[in-house]
C-alpha positions as a Markdown table, in Angstrom:
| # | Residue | x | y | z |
|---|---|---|---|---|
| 1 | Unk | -29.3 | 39.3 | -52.6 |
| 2 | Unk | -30.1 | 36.8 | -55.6 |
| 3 | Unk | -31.3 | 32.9 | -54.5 |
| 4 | Unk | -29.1 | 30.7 | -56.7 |
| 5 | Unk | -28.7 | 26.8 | -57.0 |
| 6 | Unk | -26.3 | 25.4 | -54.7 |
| 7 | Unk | -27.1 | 21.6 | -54.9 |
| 8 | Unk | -29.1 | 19.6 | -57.1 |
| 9 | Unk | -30.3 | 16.0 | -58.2 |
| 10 | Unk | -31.5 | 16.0 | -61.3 |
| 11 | Unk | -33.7 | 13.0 | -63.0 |
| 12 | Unk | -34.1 | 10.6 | -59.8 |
| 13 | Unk | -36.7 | 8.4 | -59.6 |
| 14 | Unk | -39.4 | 8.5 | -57.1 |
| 15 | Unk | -39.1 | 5.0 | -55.7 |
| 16 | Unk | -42.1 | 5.6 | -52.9 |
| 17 | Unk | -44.8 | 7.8 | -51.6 |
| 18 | Unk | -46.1 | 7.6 | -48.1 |
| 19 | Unk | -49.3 | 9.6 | -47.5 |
| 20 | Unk | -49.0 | 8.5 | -43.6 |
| 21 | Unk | -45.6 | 9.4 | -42.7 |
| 22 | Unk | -45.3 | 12.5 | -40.9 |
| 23 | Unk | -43.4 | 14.7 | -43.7 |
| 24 | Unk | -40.7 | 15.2 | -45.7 |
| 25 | Unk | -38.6 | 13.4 | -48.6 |
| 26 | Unk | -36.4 | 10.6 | -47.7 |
| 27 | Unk | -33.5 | 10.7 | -50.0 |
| 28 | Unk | -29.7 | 8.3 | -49.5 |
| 29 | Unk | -27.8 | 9.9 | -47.6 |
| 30 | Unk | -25.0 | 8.6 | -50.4 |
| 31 | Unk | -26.7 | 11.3 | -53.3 |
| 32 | Unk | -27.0 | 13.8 | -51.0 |
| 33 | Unk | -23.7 | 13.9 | -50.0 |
| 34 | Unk | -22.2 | 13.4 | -53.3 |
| 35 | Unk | -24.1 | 16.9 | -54.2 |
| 36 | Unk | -23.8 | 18.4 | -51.1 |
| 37 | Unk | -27.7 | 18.3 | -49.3 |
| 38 | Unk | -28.2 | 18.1 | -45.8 |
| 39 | Unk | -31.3 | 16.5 | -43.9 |
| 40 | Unk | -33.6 | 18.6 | -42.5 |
| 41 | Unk | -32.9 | 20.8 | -45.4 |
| 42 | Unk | -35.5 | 22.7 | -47.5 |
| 43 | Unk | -35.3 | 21.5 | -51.5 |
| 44 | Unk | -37.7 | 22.2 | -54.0 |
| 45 | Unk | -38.7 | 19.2 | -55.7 |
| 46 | Unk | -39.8 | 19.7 | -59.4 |
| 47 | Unk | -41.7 | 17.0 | -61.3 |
| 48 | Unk | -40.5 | 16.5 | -64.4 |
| 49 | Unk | -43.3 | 13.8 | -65.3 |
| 50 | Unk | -46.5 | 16.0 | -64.1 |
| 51 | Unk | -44.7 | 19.6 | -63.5 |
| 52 | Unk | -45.8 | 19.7 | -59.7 |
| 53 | Unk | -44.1 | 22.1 | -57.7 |
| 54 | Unk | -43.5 | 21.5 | -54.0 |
| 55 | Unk | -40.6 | 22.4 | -51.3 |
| 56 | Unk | -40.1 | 20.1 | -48.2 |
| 57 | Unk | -37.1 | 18.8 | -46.2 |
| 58 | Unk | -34.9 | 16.1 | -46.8 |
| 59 | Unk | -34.3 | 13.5 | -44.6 |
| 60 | Unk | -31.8 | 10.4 | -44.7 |
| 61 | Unk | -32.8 | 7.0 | -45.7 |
| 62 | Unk | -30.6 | 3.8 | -46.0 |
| 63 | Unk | -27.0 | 4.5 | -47.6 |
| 64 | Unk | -27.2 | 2.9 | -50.7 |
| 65 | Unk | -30.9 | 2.3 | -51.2 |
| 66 | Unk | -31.2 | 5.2 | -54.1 |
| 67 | Unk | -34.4 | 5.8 | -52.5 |
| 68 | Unk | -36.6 | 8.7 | -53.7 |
| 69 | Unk | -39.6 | 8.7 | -51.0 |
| 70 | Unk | -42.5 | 11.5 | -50.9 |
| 71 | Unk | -44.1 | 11.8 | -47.6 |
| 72 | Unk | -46.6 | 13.0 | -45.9 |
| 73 | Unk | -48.4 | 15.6 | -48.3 |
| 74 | Unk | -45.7 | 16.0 | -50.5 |
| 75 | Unk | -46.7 | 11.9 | -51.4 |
| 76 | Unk | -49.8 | 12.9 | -53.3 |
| 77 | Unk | -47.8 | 15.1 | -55.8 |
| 78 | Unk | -45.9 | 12.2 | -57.2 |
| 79 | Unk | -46.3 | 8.8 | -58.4 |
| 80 | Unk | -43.4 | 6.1 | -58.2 |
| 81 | Unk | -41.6 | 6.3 | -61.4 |
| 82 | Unk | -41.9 | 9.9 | -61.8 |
| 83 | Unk | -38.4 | 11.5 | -63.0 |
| 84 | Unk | -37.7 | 14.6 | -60.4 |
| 85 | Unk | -35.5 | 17.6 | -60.2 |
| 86 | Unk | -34.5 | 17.9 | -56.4 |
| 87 | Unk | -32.9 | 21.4 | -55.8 |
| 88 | Unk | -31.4 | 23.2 | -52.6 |
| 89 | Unk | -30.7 | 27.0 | -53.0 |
| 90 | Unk | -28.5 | 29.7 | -51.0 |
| 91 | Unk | -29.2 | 33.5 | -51.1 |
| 92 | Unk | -25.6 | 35.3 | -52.0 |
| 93 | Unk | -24.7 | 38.9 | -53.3 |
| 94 | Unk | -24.5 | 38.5 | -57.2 |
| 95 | Unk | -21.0 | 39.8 | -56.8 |
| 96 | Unk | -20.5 | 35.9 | -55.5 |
| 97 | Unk | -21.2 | 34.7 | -57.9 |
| 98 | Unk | -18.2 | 33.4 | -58.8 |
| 99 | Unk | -16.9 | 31.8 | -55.7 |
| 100 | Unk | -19.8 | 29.1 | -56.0 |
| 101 | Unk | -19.7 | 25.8 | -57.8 |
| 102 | Unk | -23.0 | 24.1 | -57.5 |
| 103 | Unk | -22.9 | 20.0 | -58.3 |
| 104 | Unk | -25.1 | 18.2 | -59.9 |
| 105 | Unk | -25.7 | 15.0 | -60.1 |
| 106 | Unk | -27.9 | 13.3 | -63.0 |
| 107 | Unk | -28.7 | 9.7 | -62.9 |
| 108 | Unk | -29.9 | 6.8 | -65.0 |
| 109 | Unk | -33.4 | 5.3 | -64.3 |
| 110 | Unk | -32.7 | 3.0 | -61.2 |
| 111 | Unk | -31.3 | 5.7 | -59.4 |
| 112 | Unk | -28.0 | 5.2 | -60.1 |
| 113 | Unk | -25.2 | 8.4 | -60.5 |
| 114 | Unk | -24.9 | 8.8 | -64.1 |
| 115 | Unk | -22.9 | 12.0 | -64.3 |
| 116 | Unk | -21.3 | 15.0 | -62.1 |
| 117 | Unk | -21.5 | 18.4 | -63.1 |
| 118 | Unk | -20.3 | 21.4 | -62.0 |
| 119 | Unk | -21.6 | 25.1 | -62.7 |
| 120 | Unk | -19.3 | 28.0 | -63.2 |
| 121 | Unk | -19.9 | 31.7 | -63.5 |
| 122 | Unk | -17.1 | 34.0 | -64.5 |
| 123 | Unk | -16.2 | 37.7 | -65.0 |
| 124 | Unk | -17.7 | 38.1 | -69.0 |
| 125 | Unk | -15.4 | 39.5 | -71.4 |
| 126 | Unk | -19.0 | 40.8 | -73.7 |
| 127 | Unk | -21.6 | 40.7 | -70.5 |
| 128 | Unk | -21.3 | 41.2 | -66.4 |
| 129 | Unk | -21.6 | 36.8 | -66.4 |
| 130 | Unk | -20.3 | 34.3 | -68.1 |
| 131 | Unk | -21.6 | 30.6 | -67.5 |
| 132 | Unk | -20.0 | 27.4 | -68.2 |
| 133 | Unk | -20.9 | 23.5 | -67.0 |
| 134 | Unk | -18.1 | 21.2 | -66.3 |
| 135 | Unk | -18.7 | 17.6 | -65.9 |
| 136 | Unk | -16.7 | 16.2 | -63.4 |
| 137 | Unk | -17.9 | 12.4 | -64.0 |
């Protein structure tokens, strides 16, 4: 088994950090289902502006709010502002490769969907893989 990308949101904003709330990231429900993340789902969270690592789960916040929210500990790894890479995974047989299309989604600095991409690995023709990324949007 090989862990592989299966979702991701790449560049949002953090628009909040709770230290007192019990846990978690709250993320609109309207980006995760464009890429395909479900709440109570563990994502690694990658900050782009400070290169802290953390994994935590995602819950929903309002539909349309573009909200980015740490909580809990996770808060005290980012700063609002900070530009993250949000990333949910799936453990396959490499020989699977090919029957996955991971989405994801890159957006512009208020949160908004800028584009929608799509990986693709194929049968090489010169190696085992060949990797391509479609945009979509």
């Amino acid at each position: 088994m090989i862990k592989i990308i299966r979702a991701k949101l790449h560049g949002l904003r953090v628009t909040g950090a709770d230290l007192s709330y019990h846990g978690s990231i709250t993320l609109d429900p309207d980006h995760c289902a464009a890429a395909g993340i479900y709440p109570l789902e563990f994502v690694n969270i990658w900050n782009r502006s400070t290169g802290a690592r953390i994994s935590t789960y995602v819950i929903y916040g309002k539909p349309g709010s573009r909200c980015c929210i740490l909580n809990g500990a996770a808060a005290r790894t980012c700063q609002v502002g900070d530009a993250v890479i949000i990333a949910a995974t799936e453990s396959i047989e490499p020989q699977d490769l090919a029957t996955r299309t991971p989405k994801v989604l890159t957006f512009t600095p208020d949160n908004e969907i800028d584009e929608i991409l799509q990986y693709r690995v194929t049968e090489g023709t010169e190696r085992p893989y060949d990797f391509f990324i479609d945009k979509i949007k």
